[in-house]
Each structure stands twice: as C-alpha cells, then as structure tokens.
C-alpha positions in Angstrom: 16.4 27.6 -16.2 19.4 29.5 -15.0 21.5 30.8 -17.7 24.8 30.5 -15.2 27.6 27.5 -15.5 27.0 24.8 -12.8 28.9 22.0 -11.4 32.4 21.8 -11.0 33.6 25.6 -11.8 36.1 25.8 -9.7 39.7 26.7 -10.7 38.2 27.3 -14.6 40.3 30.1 -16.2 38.3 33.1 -17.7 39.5 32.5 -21.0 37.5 28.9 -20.2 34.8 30.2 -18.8 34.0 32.2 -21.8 34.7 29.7 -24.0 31.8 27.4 -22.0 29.4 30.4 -21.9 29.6 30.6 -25.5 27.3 27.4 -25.5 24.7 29.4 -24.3 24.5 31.0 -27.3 24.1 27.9 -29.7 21.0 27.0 -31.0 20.2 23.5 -32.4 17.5 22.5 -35.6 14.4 21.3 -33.9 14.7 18.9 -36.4 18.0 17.4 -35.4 19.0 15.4 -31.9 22.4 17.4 -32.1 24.3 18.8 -35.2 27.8 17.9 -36.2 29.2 21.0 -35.6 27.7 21.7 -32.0 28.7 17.6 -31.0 32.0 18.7 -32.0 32.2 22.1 -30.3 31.2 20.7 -27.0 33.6 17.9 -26.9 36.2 20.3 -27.5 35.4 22.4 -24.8 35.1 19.6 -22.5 38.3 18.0 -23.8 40.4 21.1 -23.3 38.9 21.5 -19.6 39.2 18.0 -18.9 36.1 18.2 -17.8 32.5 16.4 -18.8 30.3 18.9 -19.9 26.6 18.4 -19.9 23.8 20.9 -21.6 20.2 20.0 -21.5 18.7 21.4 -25.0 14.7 22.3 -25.5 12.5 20.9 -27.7 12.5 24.2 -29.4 16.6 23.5 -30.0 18.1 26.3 -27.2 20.1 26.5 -24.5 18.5 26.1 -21.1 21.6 24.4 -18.7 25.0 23.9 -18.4 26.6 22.0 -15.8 30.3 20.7 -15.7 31.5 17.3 -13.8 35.4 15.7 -13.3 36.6 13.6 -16.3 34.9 10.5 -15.3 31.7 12.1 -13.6 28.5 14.4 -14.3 25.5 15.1 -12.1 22.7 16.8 -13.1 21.5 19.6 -11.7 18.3 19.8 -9.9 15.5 19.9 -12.4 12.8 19.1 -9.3 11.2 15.9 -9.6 7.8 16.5 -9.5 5.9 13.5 -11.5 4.8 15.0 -14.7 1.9 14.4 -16.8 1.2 10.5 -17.1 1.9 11.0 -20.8 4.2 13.4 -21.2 7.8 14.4 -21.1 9.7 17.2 -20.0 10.7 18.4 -23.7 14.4 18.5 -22.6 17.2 16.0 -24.0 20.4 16.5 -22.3 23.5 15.9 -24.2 26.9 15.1 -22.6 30.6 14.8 -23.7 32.2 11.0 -22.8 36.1 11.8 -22.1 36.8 7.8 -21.9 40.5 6.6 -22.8 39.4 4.6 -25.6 38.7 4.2 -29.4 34.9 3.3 -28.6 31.5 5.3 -29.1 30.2 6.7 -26.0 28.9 4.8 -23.1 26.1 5.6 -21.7 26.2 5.2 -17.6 23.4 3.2 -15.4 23.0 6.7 -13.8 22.1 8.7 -16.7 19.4 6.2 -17.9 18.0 6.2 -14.0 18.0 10.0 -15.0 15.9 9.5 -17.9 13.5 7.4 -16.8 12.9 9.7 -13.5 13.0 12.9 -15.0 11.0 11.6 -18.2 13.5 13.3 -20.3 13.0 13.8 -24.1 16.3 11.7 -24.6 19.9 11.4 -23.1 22.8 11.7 -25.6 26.4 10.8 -24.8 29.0 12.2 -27.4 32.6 11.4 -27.9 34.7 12.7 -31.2 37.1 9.7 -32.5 40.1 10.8 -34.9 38.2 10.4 -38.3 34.5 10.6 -36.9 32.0 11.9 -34.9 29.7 9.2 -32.4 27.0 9.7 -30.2 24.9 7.2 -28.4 21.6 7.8 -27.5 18.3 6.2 -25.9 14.9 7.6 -25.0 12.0 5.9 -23.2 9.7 2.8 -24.2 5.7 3.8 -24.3 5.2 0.1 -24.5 7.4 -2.8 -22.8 7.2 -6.3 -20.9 7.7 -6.2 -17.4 11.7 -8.0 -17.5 12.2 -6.0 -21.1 14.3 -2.9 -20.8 11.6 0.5 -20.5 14.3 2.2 -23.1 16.1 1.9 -25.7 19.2 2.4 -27.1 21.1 3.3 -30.3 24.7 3.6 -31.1 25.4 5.8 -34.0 28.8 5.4 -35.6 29.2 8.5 -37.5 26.9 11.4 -36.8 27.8 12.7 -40.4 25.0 10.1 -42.0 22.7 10.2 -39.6 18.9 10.6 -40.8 16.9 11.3 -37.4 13.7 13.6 -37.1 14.0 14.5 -33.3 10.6 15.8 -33.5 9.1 13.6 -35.4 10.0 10.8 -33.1 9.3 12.8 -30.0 5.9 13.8 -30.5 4.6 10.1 -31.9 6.5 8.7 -28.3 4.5 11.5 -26.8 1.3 10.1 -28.8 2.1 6.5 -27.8 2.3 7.0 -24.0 -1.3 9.4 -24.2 -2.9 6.4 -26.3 -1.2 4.1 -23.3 -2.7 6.4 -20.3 -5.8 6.6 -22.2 -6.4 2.5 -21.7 -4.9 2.7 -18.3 -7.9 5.6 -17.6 -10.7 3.1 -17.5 -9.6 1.7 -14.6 -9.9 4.6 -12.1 -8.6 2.6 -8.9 -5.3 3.9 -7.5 -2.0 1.4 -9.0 0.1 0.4 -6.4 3.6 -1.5 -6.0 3.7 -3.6 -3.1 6.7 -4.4 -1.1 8.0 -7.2 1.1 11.6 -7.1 3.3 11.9 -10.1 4.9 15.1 -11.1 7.4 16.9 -14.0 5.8 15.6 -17.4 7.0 13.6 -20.4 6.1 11.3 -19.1 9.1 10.6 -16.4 6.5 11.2 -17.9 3.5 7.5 -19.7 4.9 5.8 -16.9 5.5 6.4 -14.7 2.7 3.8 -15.8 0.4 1.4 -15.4 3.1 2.3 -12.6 4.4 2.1 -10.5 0.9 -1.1 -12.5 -0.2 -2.5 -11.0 2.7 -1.4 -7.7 1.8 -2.7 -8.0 -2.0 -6.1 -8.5 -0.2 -5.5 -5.9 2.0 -5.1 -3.5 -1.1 -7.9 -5.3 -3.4 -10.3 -4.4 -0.2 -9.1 -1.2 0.1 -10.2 -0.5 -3.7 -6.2 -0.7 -4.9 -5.0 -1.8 -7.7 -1.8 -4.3 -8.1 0.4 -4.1 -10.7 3.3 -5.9 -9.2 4.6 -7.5 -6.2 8.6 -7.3 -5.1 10.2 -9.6 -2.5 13.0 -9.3 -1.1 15.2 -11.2 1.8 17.8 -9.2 3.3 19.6 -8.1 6.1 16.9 -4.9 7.3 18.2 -1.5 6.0 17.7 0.6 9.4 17.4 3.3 7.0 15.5 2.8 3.8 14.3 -0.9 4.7 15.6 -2.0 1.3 19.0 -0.3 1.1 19.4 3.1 -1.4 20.2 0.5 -4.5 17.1 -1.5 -4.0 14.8 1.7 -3.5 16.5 3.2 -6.5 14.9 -0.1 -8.8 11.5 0.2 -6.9 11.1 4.0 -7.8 12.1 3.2 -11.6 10.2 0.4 -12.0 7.0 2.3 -10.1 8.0 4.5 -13.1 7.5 2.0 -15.7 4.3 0.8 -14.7 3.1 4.0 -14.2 2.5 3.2 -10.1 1.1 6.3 -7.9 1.9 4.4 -4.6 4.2 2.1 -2.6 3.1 -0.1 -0.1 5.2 -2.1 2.5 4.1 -5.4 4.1 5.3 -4.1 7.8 4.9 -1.3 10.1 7.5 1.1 8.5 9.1 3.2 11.5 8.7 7.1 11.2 12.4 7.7 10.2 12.1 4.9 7.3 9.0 6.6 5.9 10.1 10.0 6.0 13.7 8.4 4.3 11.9 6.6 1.7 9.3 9.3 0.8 12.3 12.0 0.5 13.5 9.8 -2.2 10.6 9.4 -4.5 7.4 11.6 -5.2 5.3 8.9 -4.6 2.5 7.8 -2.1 4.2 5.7 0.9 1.8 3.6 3.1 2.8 0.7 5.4 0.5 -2.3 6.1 -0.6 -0.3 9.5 -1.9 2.8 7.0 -3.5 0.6 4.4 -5.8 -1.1 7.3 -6.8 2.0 8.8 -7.6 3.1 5.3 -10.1 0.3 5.2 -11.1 1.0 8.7 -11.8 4.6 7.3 -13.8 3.2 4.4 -16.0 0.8 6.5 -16.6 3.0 9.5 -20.3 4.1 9.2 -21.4 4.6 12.9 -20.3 7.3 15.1 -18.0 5.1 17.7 -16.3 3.6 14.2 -15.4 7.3 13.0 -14.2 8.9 15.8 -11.9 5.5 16.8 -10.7 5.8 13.2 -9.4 9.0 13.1 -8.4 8.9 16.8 -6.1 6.0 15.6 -4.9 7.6 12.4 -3.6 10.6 14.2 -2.2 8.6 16.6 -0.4 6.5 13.8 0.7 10.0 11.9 1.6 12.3 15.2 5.4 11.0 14.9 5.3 11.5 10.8 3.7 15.2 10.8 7.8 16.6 11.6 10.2 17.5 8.6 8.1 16.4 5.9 5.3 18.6 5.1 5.6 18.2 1.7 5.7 14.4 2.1 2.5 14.1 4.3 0.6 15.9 1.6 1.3 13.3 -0.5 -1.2 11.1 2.0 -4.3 13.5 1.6 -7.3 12.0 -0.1 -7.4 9.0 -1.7 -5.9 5.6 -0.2 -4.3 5.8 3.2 -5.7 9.6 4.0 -8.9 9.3 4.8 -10.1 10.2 7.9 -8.4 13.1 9.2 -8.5 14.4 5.8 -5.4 16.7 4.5 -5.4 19.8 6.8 -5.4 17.3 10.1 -2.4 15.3 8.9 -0.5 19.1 7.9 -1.0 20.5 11.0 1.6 20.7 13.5 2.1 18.2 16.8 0.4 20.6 18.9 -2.6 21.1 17.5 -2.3 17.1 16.4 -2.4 16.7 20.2 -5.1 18.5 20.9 -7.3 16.9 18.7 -6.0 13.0 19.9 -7.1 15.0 23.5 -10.7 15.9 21.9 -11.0 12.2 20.7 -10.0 10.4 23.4 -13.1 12.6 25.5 -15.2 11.9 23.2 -14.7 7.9 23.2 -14.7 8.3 26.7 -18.6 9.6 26.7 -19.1 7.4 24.1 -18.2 4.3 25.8 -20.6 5.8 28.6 -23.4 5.3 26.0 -22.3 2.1 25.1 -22.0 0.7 28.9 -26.0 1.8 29.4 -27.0 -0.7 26.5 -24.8 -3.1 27.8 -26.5 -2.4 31.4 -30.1 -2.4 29.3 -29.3 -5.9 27.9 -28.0 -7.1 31.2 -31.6 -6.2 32.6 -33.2 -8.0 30.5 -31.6 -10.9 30.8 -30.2 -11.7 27.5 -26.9 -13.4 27.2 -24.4 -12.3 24.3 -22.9 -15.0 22.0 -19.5 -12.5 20.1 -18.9 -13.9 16.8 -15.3 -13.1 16.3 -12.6 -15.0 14.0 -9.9 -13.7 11.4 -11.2 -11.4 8.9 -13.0 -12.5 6.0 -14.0 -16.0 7.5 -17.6 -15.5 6.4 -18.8 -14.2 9.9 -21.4 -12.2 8.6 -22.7 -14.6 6.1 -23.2 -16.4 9.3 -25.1 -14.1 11.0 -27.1 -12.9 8.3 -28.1 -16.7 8.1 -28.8 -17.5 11.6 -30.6 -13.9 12.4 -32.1 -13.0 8.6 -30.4 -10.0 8.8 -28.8 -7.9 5.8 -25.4 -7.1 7.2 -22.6 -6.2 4.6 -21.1 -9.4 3.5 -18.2 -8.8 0.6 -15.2 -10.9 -0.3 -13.1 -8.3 1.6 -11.1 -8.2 4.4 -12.6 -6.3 6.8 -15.7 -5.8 5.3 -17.6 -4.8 8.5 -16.1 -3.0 10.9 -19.1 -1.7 13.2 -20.4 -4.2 15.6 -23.6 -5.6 14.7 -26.5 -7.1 17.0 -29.5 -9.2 16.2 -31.7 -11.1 18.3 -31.7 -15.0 17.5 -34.4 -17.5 19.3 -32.9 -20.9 20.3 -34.7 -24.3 21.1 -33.4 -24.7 24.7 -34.2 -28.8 26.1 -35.3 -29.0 29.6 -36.1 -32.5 29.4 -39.5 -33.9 29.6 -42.8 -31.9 30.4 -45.0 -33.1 33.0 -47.6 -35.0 29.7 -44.2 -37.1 29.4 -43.1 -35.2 26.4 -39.8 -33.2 25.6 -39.8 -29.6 27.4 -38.7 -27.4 24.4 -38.2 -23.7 25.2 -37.8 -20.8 22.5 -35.1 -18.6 24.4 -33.9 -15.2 22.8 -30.1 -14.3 23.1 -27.7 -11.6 21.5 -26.0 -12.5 18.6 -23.2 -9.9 17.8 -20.7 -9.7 15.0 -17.7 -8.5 15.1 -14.5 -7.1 13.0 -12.3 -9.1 11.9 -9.3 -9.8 13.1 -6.1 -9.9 11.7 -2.3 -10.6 12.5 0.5 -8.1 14.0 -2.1 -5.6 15.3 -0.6 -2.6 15.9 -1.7 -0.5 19.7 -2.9 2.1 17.2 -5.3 -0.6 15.8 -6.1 -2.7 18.6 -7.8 0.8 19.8 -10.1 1.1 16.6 -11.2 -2.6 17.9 -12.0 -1.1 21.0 -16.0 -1.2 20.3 -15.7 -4.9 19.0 -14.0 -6.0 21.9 -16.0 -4.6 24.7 -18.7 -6.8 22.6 -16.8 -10.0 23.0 -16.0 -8.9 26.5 -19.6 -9.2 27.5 -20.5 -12.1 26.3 -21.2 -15.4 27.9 -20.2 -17.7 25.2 -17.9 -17.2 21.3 -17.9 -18.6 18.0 -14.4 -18.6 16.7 -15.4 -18.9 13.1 -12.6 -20.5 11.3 -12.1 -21.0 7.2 -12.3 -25.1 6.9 -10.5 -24.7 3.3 -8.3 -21.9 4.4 -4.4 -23.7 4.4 -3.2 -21.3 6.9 -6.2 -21.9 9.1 -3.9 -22.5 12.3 -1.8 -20.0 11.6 -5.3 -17.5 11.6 -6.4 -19.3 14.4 -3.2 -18.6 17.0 -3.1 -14.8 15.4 -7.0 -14.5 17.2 -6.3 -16.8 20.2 -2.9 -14.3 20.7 -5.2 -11.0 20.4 -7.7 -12.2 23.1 -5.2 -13.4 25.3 -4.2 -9.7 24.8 -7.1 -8.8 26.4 -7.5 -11.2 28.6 -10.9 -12.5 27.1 -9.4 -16.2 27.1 -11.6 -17.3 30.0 -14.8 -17.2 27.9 -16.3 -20.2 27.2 -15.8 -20.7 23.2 -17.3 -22.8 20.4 -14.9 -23.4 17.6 -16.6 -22.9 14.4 -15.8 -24.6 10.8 -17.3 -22.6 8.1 -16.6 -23.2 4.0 -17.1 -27.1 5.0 -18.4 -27.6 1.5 -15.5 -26.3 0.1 -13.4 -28.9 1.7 -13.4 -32.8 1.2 -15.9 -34.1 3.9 -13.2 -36.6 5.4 -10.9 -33.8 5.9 -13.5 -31.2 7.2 -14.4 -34.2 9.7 -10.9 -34.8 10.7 -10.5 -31.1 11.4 -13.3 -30.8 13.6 -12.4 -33.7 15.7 -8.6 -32.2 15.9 -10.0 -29.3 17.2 -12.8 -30.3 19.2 -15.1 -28.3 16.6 -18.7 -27.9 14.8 -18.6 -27.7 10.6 -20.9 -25.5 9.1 -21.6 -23.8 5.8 -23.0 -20.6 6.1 -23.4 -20.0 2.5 -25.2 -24.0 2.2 -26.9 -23.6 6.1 -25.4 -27.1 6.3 -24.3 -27.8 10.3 -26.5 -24.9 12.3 -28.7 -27.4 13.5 -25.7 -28.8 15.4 -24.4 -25.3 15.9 -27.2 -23.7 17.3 -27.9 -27.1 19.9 -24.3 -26.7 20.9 -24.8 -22.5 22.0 -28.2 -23.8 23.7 -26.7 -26.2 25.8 -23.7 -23.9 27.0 -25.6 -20.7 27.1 -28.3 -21.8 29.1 -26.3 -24.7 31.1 -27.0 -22.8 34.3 -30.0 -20.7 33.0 -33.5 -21.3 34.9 -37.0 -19.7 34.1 -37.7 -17.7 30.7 -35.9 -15.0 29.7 -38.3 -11.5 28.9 -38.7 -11.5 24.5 -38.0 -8.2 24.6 -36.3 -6.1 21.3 -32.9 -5.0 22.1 -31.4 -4.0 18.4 
C-alpha cells in the first residue's frame, strides 16, 4: 500500500499536508473498529480542509491509505479487484469523515456499500463529530441472506464513547461463517452462473421471454452449469453494456452475493459489449453463441466434430482476442473455453488466422473423406432417411428404437452432436405375388441422426452443423421429429423449416413426425397430426412406428424397382 496522500491534493498547504501525513502514523487497537480519539482527529483534519478524508485501516490496526475527496465526494483508490478467496475478506475496513450540513450521524452512500460488497472489505465506517458527541455508522457484509434481503448490514452508533465492539472478534466469526457457507456450496462442483436476458420493449417480447431464457437454463443445465438466478430485463438496448452501467453495476453485486463465477447473456453479445462488460467485473462473460459451442465442445467425439468445433470457436473469438488479454483468460478451461484451450484464445489475430487457415484445409480434406462414403452408399444403392428436428425432441431415442442401436440419448440439449448411421430393414409392398399373395420385400435403407437444431443460429454455428447437414442433404426422404407435448412446438418447428430453407434443403420430401404422443391427451395428439398432415409416435412407448415405418416405405421406394444389395454400410 503506498504510504503517499491520494486524491484530491491539489492546492493543500504544507502546514495541511503534514497535518494529514500525521495519520500515517496512528495506530488503532485491533480490538477496536476506531477509537475516540483517532474518529475525532480525522474529522478534524478533514473539517479544516474541507475536504472528506478516507483511510483504509488493517486488521492489524495500521495505516495502509489515505485518499482525500471534495466535501461531498470520496473515491477510493484502486485496491485491484481481483475476486478473493470465496470465504474471505481483504482484512481492511476503510473509515471516512461525513462533512454533511446537518445535526445527523453519518450517512453512509449507495457507493460505499457497492465498495464493500466488491472489494469484500472488512467493514466501511462513516464518521461525523456532532457538538456534544462522537457518531459513526458502520456496516459489514452478511455470510448468510435471502435473495431480496439486504447482503449487509448496518448499525448506527450514537455515541462512540459507549460503544462495546470486538472488531476482531466479529471479523474472524464472519470470516468463519462465510468458510462454513463455501464449505456446503463445495459439494456441488459445477460452475454457478447468473443468467441474463435484455429484451427490446414490446409485447412481441414480452411473449418470448420466458422461452427464450427457459431455453437458455437448458442450454446451461446441458452444459453442466449451475443456476442460481435468472434476471430479466426490457429496455431500450444499451449499445454499450447491453444493460446500461446502473443495471450491470446490480448484476456484478448480486453475482457477488450468490457467490456466481459467470455471466451469461441470452443473445449474441457483439465484441465491443463483451470486452465493455468484462472490463467491468472479474467475472466469466459468455453469450448464448459461447455457451452452445461449449456444448458442441463437450459432445464432439469424432474427428470432423473437433476440428468444426474449434474452427468455429476461433472464428467466434478472432474479433475478442484485441485489448483484452486479461479478459480472454478469464474464458480458459472450464465452461465456454473448451476447445481451443487457453493459449489459442491468447494468442494474437495473426497466428489466430493461421490456425482458422489450417482448419478450414483440414475440413476441406475431410469433407473429401466424407464425399467417398457418401459415393460408397450411393453404389450400393441405399437411400438415406436424415432424422433432423429441434434439439432434444427425442431423435435418438428414435433411432435407437427403430435400428437397436446405443446412441447417447440424455435429457440435454444437444446431446449428440456427431452424425450417426445405422442400417434399418423395411417391409416394402409390391402388391400380390404370382401364388395370389401379398409381395412383401425386406429393403435396407440409411437411417441417420442428426444434431439438433436450435433457433438464431449464428454463421459461426451453422458451420459446426456442416457434417449434419451434408447428411440431410443426401438424403431422399426426412423425419422432422417434433415434441407432441412441447407448447412451443410451432414455434420449434418454423426455427428448423427456417434453417433448411437456409440451405436450401426444402425440396426434400419430409415426414412430419409426433414424438412424446403419450405425454399428450390422445384427442389433442390426433388433432395435431391432422393439422399438420403428421404421423404420432412414442419412441420411449414404440407406439406409432408401425405407421411410421409404412409411411418411409411407401415414399422411399415409390419409384424404387428390384432389390437393393444388403450390404453393411456403418
């Protein structure tokens, strides 16, 4: 700590500048939060300068800053806000002199308790001398709180002459308290996030919040995050912070009090936003488009998947690696920094570049691979039927069913993200045989499932769907699998119509596909299906594939003649 007056020095006298140095010199009982004689000494100081004076005081009762404001105003000096220790403080208190025009005990401003919270001081003291009496108010942090309680507290004492306070005492149980807290909060290991949603003003989006941000919680829970709270907000959009400097103020203080390591915003925050809103806090700062390549990160187990990953994470970072090295570290490991890992998203544009440039060849040559099985498969004969559908519709449960195959299936979004290819047999009718009897014929195809898909997909992200599509661009015939008890089902199902009109896969031929039937009345499910010309299944039940699987026969194979070779294309 510097041992040098800061603040507003100018035009101080050097009769009054040795009077202020003099504090340094003090030293305060360990046992005390400030003793009569030192309350009253710095008030005097401060009332002769007419100037607020502020000291921040050790545990160990010295000396460590002064800093001088105007009459009405103190800042303090940069401590450097660097989270501490989940349950600890910084063992300073800072004491300051209230020059107010009035016969009241100090006040204690909104920006001094913002200050206590953030820096995780000891306690903040505000002290003002009265004719016949001494008062200081003071307040120090909450271990324990409800979430619309204050996280401090606050007491006013009248006369500093009888108080009976054991500063250390109190300081080391709080200290005790918030270890005991962190110690509960340790056996859950998953990352605690915030979330955030900013939302223009409208009933359009007064619709779509809930959602949109239920989404994101999913998002997170598939992502292995933990929620502790959610904050929405409607409001004009700050082209700076998003949420305006007041509003990101609250959301640092209250990531504070529940003892959050991360943000995360339910948009695509633009590279100036980010680097504003990670300059003001020391936490983690993801948007939606981080958190899904995350999961992309997480899920991506084949070597197309990995390289797509990181080739769209750089690609997503490239204009965040400038001005803010500090801030990017923040990213590495954990949520929202896989893939590239910590020295790819530190190192500078041009070597960031050159890596996008290694990449992209190496998708190239990869997609090479991937064209010879298509061309294999095209040999043979066998048509693809592309599964595809918003995520977490139960497509895989669906394939597993239909192919016996072991696929991951979880209650996640985005739970696969490789495609996947079995080989399923289907009862194709020709009619009658010549003995007068019905011509069955077991015909093989190529069922293929795909990655979810999911609403305002970034470029970045369409690209890391760039394997799943070229599936669904090959194939003769696909399920859209829809959620029958899903109440935003339409909503799902434009988001996947929109994304293959993006790439212009809309002349297809395509099976809409009902699945969760039995968790839906059977009059509505039946009233869905006819709305949308549909087939109702239960993949979980196998209730509907008879239906399902007659329907794929008789478009697959409308124009199909002779057998098709039963050959093992997985």
């Amino acid at each position: 700590m510097s041992q040098e007056i800061e603040g507003n020095t100018k035009g101080l006298s050097a009769t009054q500048t040795r009077r202020v140095e003099r504090l340094f010199g003090r030293r305060l009982d360990t046992h005390e939060i400030v003793s009569l004689e030192f309350a009253r000494e710095l008030f005097s100081v401060a009332n002769e300068l007419g100037r607020r004076i502020g000291v921040l005081v050790s545990r160990k009762g010295e000396i460590e800053n002064i800093f001088l404001g105007t009459r009405e105003i103190l800042y303090l000096p940069d401590l450097g806000r660097q989270r501490l220790g989940r349950d600890r403080l910084r063992r300073l208190r800072f004491l300051f002199s209230d020059l107010s025009n009035n016969d009241q005990p100090a006040t204690l401003p909104q920006d001094i308790y913002t200050d206590l919270e953030k820096l995780r001081l000891d306690m903040v003291v505000g002290i003002k001398v009265l004719p016949n009496r001494t008062t200081i108010t003071f307040a120090h942090l909450l271990p324990v709180h409800e979430r619309d309680q204050p996280a401090v507290q606050t007491e006013q004492v009248k006369d500093l002459a009888t108080l009976e306070y054991d500063f250390v005492a109190q300081m080391e149980s709080l200290e005790e308290q918030l270890t005991a807290k962190t110690a509960r909060a340790v056996n859950d290991p998953r990352p605690r996030a915030v979330l955030v949603g900013i939302y223009e003003k409208g009933a359009a989006a007064s619709k779509m919040a809930p959602e949109s941000i239920a989404e994101l919680k999913e998002l997170a829970r598939s992502a292995g995050v933990r929620v502790l709270d959610t904050i929405i907000q409607f409001r004009q959009l700050d082209p700076r912070t998003l949420i305006g400097k007041g509003k990101l103020e609250e959301l640092v203080l209250q990531c504070l009090r529940l003892d959050a390591e991360m943000v995360i915003f339910d948009c695509e925050l633009k590279p100036t936003q980010w680097r504003s809103i990670v300059n003001s806090t020391d936490l983690k700062v993801l948007d939606r488009s981080m958190l899904i390549l995350d999961i992309f990160a997480q899920r991506a187990s084949s070597a197309d998947g990995r390289v797509q990953v990181e080739l769209a994470q750089l690609k997503y970072l490239l204009p965040r690696l400038t001005e803010l090295d500090s801030g990017l570290s923040r990213l590495s490991g954990g949520i929202g920094g896989r893939g590239p890992g910590e020295t790819k998203l530190e190192i500078g544009r041009r070597r960031a570049r050159d890596r996008i440039a290694d990449l992209e060849s190496r998708i190239e040559k990869l997609g090479e691979q991937r064209r010879l099985r298509r061309t294999r498969r095209t040999e043979f004969g066998l048509p693809v039927v592309a599964l595809v559908g918003y995520t977490n519709v139960g497509k895989s449960t669906l394939f597993n069913q239909l192919t016996n195959s072991s696929v991951v299936v979880e209650n996640k979004l985005f739970a696969t993200l490789d495609p996947a290819r079995r080989k399923l047999s289907l009862a194709v009718d020709y009619g009658v045989d010549e003995h007068g009897g019905p011509a069955i014929s077991h015909q093989p195809i190529i069922l293929a499932d795909t990655v979810g898909f999911i609403r305002d997909l970034p470029e970045e992200l369409r690209q890391a769907f760039r394997a799943t599509l070229e599936e669904v661009g090959e194939a003769k015939l696909i399920l859209h699998v829809l959620d029958a008890s899903d109440p935003n089902l339409l909503q799902h199902k434009a988001a996947v119509d929109g994304i293959l009109e993006q790439m212009s896969l809309t002349d297809i031929p395509k099976i809409i596909v009902l699945n969760k039937s039995d968790l839906v009345p059977a009059d509505e499910v039946d009233g869905l299906a006819r709305s949308l010309d549909g087939v109702s299944i239960s993949a979980v039940k196998r209730s509907g594939f008879s239906a399902l699987t007659q329907q794929i026969s008789q478009l697959v194979f409308a124009v199909q003649a002779g057998h098709l070779v039963n050959q093992d294309v997985r």
